[in-house]
C-alpha positions in Angstrom: 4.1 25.2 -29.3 2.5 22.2 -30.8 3.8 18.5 -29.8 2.7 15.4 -31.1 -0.2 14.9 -28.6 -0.4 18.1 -27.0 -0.6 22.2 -26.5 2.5 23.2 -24.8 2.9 26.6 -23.6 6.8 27.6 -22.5 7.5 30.3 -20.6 11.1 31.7 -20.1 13.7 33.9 -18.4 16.4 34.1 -20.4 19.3 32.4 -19.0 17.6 31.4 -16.1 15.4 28.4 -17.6 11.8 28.2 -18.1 8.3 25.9 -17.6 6.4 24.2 -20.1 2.9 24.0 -19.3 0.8 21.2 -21.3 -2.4 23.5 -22.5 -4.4 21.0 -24.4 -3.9 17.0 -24.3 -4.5 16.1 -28.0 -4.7 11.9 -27.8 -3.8 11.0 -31.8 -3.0 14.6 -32.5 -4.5 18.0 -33.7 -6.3 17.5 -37.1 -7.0 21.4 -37.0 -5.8 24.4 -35.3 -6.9 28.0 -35.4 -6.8 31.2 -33.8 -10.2 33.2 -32.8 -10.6 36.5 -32.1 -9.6 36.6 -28.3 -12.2 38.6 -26.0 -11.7 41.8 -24.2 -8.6 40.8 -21.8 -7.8 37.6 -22.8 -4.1 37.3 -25.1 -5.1 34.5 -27.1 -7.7 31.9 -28.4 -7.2 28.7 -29.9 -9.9 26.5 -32.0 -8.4 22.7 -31.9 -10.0 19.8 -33.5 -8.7 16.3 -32.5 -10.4 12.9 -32.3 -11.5 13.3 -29.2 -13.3 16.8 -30.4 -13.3 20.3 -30.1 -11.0 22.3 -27.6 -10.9 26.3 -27.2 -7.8 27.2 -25.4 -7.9 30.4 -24.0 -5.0 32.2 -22.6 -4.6 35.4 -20.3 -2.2 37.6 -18.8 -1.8 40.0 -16.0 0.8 41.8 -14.2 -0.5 44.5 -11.8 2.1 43.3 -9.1 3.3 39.6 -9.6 3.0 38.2 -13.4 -0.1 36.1 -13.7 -0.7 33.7 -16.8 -4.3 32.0 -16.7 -4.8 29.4 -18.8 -8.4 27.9 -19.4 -9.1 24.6 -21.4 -12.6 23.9 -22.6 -13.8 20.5 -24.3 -16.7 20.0 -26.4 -16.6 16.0 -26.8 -17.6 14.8 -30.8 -19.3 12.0 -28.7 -20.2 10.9 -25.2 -16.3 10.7 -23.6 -15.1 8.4 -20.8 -11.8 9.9 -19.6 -9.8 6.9 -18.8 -6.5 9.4 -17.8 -5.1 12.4 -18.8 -1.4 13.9 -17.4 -0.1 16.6 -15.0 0.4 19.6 -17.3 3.6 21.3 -15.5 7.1 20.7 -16.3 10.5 23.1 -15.0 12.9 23.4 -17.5 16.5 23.5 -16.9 19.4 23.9 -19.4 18.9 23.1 -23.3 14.4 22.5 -22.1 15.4 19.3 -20.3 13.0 19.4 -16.9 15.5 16.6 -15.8 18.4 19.4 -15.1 16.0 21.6 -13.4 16.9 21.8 -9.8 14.3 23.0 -7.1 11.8 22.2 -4.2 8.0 21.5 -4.1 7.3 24.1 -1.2 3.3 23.3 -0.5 0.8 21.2 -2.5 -2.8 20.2 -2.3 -3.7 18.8 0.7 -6.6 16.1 0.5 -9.6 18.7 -0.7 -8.3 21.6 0.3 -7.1 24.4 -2.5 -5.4 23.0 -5.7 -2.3 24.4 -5.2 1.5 24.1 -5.5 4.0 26.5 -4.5 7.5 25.9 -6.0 10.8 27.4 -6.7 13.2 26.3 -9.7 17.1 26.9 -8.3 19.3 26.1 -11.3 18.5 28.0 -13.3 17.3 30.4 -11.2 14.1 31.1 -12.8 12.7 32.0 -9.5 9.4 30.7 -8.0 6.1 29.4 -9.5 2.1 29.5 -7.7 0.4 26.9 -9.7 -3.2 27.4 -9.0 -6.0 25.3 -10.4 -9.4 26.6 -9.7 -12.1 23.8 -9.2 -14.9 25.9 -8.9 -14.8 26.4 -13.1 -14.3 22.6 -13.4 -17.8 21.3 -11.2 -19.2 20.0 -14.6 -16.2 18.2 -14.8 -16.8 16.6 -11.6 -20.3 16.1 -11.6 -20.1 14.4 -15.3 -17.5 11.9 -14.5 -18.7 11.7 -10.7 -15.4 12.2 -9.8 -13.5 14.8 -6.9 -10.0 16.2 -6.8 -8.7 15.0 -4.2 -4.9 15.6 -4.1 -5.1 16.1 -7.6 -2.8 19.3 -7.5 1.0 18.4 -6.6 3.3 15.7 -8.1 6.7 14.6 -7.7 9.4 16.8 -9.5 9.7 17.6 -12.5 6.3 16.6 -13.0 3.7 18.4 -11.4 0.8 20.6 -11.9 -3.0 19.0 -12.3 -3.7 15.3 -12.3 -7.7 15.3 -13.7 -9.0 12.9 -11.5 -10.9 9.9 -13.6 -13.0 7.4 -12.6 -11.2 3.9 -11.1 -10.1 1.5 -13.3 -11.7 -2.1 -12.7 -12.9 -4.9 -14.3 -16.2 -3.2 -14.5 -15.4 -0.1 -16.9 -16.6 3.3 -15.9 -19.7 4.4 -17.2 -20.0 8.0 -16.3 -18.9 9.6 -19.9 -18.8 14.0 -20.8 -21.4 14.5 -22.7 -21.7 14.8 -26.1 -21.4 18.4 -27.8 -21.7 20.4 -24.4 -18.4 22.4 -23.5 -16.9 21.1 -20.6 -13.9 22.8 -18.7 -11.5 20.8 -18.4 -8.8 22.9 -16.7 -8.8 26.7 -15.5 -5.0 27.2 -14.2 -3.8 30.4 -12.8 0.1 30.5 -12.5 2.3 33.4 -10.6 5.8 34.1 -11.2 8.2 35.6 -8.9 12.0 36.8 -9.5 13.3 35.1 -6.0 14.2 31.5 -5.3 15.0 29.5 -2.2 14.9 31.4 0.7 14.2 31.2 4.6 10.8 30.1 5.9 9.7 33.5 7.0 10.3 34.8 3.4 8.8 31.6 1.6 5.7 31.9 4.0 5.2 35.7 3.3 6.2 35.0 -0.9 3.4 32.5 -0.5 0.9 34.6 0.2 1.4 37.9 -1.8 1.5 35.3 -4.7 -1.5 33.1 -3.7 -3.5 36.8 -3.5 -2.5 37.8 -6.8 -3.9 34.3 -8.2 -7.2 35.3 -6.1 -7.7 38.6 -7.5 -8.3 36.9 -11.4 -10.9 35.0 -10.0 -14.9 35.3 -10.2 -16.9 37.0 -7.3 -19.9 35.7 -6.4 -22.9 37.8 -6.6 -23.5 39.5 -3.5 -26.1 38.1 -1.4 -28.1 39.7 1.4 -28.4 37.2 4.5 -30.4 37.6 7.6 -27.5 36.2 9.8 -29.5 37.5 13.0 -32.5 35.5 12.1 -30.9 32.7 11.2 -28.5 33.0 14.6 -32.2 33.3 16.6 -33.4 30.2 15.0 -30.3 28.2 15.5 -30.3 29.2 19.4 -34.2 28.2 19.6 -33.8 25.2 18.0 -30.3 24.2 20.6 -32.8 25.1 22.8 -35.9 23.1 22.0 -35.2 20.1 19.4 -34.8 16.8 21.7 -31.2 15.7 19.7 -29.8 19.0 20.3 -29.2 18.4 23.8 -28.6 15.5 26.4 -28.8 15.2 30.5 -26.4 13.7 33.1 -25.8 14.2 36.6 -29.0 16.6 36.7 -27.3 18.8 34.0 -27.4 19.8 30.3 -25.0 19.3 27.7 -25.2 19.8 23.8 -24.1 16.7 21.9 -21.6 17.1 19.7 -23.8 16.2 16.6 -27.2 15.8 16.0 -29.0 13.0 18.6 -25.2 11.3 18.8 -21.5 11.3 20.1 -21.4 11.6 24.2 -21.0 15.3 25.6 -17.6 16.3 25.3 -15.8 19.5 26.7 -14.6 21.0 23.5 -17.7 21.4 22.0 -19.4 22.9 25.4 -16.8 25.5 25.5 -17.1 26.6 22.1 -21.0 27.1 22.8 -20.8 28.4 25.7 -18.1 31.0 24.4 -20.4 31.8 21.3 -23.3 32.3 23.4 -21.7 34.4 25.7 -20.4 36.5 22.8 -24.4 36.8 21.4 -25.8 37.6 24.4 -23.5 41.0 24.7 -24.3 41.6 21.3 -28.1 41.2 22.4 -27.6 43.2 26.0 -29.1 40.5 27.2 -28.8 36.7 28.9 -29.2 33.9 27.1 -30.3 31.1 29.5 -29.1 27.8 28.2 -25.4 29.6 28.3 -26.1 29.5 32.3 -27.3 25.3 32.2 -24.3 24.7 29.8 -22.0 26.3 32.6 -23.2 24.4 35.2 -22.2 21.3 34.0 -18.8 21.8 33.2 -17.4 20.9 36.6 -18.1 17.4 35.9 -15.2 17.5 33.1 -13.0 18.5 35.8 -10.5 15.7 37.1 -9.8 16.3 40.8 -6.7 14.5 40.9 -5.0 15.3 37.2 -6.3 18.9 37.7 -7.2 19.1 34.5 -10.5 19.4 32.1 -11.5 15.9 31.4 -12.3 15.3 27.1 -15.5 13.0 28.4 -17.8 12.9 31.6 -16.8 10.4 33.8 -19.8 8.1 32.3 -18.6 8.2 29.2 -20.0 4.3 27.4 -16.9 1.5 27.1 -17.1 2.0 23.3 -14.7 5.3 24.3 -11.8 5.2 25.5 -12.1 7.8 28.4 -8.2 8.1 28.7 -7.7 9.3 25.3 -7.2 12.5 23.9 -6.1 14.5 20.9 -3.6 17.0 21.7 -5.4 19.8 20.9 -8.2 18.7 22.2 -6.4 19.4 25.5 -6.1 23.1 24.9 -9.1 24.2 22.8 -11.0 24.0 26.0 -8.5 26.3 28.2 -8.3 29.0 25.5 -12.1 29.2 25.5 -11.7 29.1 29.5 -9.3 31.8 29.0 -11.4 33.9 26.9 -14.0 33.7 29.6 -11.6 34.5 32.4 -9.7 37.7 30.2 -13.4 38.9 30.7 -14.0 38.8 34.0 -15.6 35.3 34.6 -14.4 34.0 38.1 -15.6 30.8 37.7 -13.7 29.9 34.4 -10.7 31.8 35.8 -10.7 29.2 38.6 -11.3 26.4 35.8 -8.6 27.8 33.7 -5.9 28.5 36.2 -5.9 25.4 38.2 -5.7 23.6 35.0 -2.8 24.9 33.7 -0.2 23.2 35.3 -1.3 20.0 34.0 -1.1 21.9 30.3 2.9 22.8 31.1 3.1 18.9 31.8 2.2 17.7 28.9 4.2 20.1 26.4 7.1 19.2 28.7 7.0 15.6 28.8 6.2 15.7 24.2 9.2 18.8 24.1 6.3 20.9 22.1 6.1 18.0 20.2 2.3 16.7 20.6 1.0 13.4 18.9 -1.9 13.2 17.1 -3.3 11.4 20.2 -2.1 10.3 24.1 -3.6 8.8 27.3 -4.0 11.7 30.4 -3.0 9.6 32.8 0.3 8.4 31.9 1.1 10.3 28.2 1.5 7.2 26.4 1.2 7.8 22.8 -1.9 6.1 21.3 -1.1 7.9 17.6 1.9 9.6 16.8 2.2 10.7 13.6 -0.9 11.8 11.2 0.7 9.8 8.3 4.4 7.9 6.9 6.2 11.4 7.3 6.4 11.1 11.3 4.7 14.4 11.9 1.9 14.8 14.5 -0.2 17.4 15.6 2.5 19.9 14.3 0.5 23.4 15.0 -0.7 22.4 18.8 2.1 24.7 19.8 0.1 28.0 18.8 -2.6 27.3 20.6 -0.4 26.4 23.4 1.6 29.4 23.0 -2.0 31.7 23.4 -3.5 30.0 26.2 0.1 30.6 27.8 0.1 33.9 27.1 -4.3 34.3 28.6 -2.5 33.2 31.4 0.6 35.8 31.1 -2.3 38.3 30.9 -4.3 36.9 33.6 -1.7 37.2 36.2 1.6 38.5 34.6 3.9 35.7 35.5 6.8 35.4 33.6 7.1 31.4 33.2 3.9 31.4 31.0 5.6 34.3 28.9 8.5 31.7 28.7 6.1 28.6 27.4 4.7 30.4 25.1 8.2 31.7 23.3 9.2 28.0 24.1 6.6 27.1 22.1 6.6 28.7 19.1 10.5 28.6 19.2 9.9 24.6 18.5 7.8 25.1 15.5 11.2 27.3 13.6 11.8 25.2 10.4 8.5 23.4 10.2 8.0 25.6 7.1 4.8 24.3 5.4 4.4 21.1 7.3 3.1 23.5 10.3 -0.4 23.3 9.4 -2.4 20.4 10.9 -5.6 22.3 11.3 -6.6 25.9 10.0 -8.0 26.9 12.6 -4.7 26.1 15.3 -2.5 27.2 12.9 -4.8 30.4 13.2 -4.7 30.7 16.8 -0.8 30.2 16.5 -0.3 33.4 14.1 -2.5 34.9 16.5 0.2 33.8 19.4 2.6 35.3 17.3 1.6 38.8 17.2 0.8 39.1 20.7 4.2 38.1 21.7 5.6 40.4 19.4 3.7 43.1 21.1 4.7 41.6 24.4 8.3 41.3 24.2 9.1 44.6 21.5 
């Protein structure tokens, strides 16, 4: 469907409303439209000339398990173009086309750099739920022409969502980084997955989520496969950790790695994440690697006597840290690498581990598995709460909580830490898609998950 200044694309159920989807932005209008021969498995190709230039439309659809539409805009400018804006291209329809009687929720959108995405459902009418996936990796020229990223650009505020192109800031000093002239240019490739169901619970939004982000995956471009000598390239990272001068830094007559290259003070999370990869390698190998054994040395020097707990900094950490503050998960990344070490038999992490735990139960007591982003040890005053306006803080802290619990459930089957960790991941019910803080304790948390399952069923 052609509009004054634009493509538009409408999809419908019938009685159950619809979405429009803006294909092309045609600034002045369309002075020529036709259709091309569409390749081998796309539905439909569109030639459109506008003052701005040349635009091929192409549009795709697939339906192996969930409906997939993909639609891809390319732009070959009649001169060099400076983008000063272009819109979001995503509109719910309710009764009589009118987005503005569309009723629904904006499940998940792009966070900062992360995947353009948005995951929403329309309610009344019950057209069901919508994946709106924009993939970046066809739209680099894009980027790389106007110098711009897309950060955030994926998201909106209802009924207007979809992909904001990111353009270059608006001063007094007019951007200067134009498309180029007569070079095709992608300008959008969206990928958009339809669903019957509408609002439901968080389990079944969270598992609706990702059968629908997976069907969006599988119309995507594989990269070539690529043979990589991951063993060589482990051997030369370990020998360099081992020999280059900025790897590595002494106190107290030991060695610790710093956490980047030649800078930052020695800090326990990254020597427990070493020391648990190199213990990992060295099975692999069948045999010792000896800077695991000087790492390990040191790491009673992290341990505070009198908090009985592991320490964030040694204890000559320079005034420009604060040697009382900590992240919250910067508390437990340690102990589940401790624990890992323990599970297998180490008696000197076990000892580590279990005399800190206490200390652990503490603090999710005193926050009610509620951890800010950041707190003092000593007293738990809160130095950050919340990670931005919405009041949330380090909102997936409970997982990893909930699975160092449970190293120490399997460590010496007491029942309380079976209790913290159910505790724990009890008080995360209803957090829905503001759980995840960081991937990788929001992985550690589905990890919890599962073992408990086994545990207690």
């Amino acid at each position: 469907m052609e509009g004054r200044e634009a493509l538009w694309a409408v999809i419908r159920r019938p009685g159950k409303g619809g979405l429009a989807v803006r294909a092309a932005h045609l600034p002045g209008g369309a002075t020529r439209i036709k259709r091309r021969r569409a390749d081998a498995g796309d539905a439909l190709r569109l030639d459109i000339e506008s003052a701005i230039g040349s635009q091929t439309v192409t549009f795709s659809y697939s339906a192996p398990d969930l409906a997939v539409l993909r639609i891809t805009v390319a732009l070959k400018p009649a001169t060099r173009l400076l983008i000063p804006f272009l819109p979001r291209d995503l509109y719910p329809l309710g009764e009589n086309d009118d987005p503005l009687r569309a009723e629904g929720r904006v499940e998940a959108a792009q966070r900062g750099l992360n995947t353009g995405v948005s995951f929403f459902h329309i309610d009344r009418p019950a057209f069901g739920s919508v994946l709106y996936f924009q993939n970046f990796t066809a739209l680099s020229d894009y980027f790389l022409s106007t110098k711009t990223t897309p950060d955030g650009a994926v998201g909106g505020e209802w009924p207007e969502l979809g992909y904001l192109p990111p353009t270059p800031p608006q001063s007094g000093t007019p951007p200067t980084e134009p498309l180029p002239q007569g070079r095709d240019t992608i300008l959008s490739d969206a990928l958009i997955v339809f669903h019957d169901d509408v609002a439901a619970d968080e389990q079944d939004n969270g598992l609706r989520f990702v059968q629908m982000l997976g069907a969006a995956y599988r119309q995507l471009d594989l990269p070539a496969t690529e043979y990589r000598d991951w063993v060589a390239r482990a051997d030369r990272s370990l020998r360099d950790l081992d020999t280059a001068p900025e790897a590595t830094v002494r106190h107290y007559g030991h060695r610790y790695a710093h956490p980047y290259t030649d800078t930052e003070y020695p800090d326990i999370m990254v020597q427990m994440s070493l020391i648990t990869a190199l213990r990992d390698y060295a099975v692999w190998r069948k045999e010792p690697i000896p800077i695991e054994s000087e790492f390990r040395a040191g790491l009673g020097k992290f341990r505070d006597r009198k908090l009985q707990t592991m320490r964030r900094y040694l204890p000559n950490v320079g005034k420009d840290k604060d040697k009382n503050a900590v992240d919250s998960w910067y508390l437990y990344h340690p102990l589940l690498n401790l624990g890992r070490l323990a599970v297998d038999g180490d008696a000197h992490a076990k000892r580590l581990f279990t005399s800190s735990l206490d200390y652990a139960i503490k603090v999710a007591h005193h926050f009610d598995y509620a951890w800010p982003i950041q707190f003092k040890v000593g007293d738990f005053s809160v130095i950050v709460e919340a990670r931005n306006d919405d009041g949330l803080g380090q909102t997936d802290v409970g997982g990893i909580y909930a699975y160092v619990m449970l190293q120490a459930y399997e460590l010496t089957q007491d029942d309380r830490y079976l209790s913290e960790a159910r505790a724990a991941i009890d008080a995360a019910k209803n957090m829905r898609f503001e759980l995840n803080y960081q991937a990788n304790l929001t992985a550690w948390g589905a990890a919890a998950c599962m073992r408990l399952w086994r545990i207690t069923n």
